[in-house]
N, C-alpha and C positions, 0 to 999 in steps of 0.2 A: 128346838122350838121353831115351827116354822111359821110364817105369818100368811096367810093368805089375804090377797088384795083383791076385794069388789069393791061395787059401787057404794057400797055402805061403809067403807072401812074409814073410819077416822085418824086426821094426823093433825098435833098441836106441833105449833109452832111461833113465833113472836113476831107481831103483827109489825115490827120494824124490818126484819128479815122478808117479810112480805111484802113490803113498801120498797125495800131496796131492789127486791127481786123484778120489779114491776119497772120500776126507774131505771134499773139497769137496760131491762129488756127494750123500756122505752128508749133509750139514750142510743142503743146498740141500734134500732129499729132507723132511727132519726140518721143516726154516720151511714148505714148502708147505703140507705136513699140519696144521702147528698153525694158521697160516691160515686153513686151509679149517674146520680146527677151530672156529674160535673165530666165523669166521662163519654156522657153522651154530650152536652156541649164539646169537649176537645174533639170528639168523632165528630160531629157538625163543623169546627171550624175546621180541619184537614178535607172533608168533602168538598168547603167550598175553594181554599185554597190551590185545591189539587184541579180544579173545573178552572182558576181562573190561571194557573198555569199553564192547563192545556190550551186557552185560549190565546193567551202571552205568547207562546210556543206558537201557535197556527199564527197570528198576526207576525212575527218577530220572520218568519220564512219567508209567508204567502204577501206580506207588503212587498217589500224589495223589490220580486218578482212580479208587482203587478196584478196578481192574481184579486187581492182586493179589492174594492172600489176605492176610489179616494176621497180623501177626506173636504170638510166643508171649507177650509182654508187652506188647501190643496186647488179644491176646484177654484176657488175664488184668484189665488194667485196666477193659476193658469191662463185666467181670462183676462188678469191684468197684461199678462205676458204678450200675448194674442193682441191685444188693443196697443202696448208698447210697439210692435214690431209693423202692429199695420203703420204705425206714426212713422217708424223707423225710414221704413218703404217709401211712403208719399217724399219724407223727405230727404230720401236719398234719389228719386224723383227727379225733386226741384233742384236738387244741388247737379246732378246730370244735366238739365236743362240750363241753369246758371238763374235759375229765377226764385232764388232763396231772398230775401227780403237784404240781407246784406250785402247781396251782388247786386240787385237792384239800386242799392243807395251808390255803390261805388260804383255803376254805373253813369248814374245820376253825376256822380262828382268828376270822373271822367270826361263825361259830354259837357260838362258846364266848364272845367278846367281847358277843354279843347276848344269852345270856341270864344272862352278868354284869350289862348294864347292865340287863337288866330287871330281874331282881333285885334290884339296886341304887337303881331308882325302887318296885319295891315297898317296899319296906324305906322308902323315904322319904315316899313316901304315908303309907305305915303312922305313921311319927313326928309326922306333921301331922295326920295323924287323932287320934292318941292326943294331940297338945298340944291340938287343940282343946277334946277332951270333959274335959280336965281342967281348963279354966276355967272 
């Protein structure tokens, strides 16, 4: 007996086997996609992983070397540096000349120490001159 199947040919079947058929395919339909989902996000995060290791990689060589610009507290330090060293200068300067503020003072105390002690030997001249003539 053979059956031939056209568009007319009828099939019973049990409208729960129908339901489950539908559900399945539904359910099966839903896991493909998430799937396919989820490995295009893993494909997305290794895209960008793999971009921001090449960039890790160029920075990680091409700084050292210079080759990059430097950075905003880079620059910033640099100019502190610059301004330290002019400071450095002027007052390595003053200290060549002897005109640093604390040579000036011991200077000061120097010149004032000196012409205490001169005064202080005149004044004593003076007393041995004066005990002489009084003998």
């Amino acid at each position: 007996m053979a059956t031939k199947l056209n568009e007319n040919t009828e099939l019973s079947m049990p409208i729960r086997n129908l339901i489950a058929m539908v559900v399945g395919a539904a359910v099966a339909t839903w896991a493909y996609f998430g799937v396919i989902e989820r490995l295009n996000s893993i494909e997305n995060k290794i895209i960008l992983i793999e971009a921001d290791l090449k960039q890790n990689t160029e920075f990680r060589i091409k700084f050292p070397r210079g080759e990059l610009g430097l950075t905003a507290s880079d620059q910033e330090q640099n100019m502190l540096i610059e301004h330290i060293s002019s400071q450095f200068e002027k007052l390595q300067e003053q200290a060549d000349a002897g005109k640093l503020p604390h040579d000036q003072q011991q200077a000061l105390t120097i010149s004032f120490l000196t012409k205490r002690i001169n005064n202080i030997e005149e004044q004593i001249e003076k007393l041995r001159n004066g005990n002489r003539n009084d003998h």
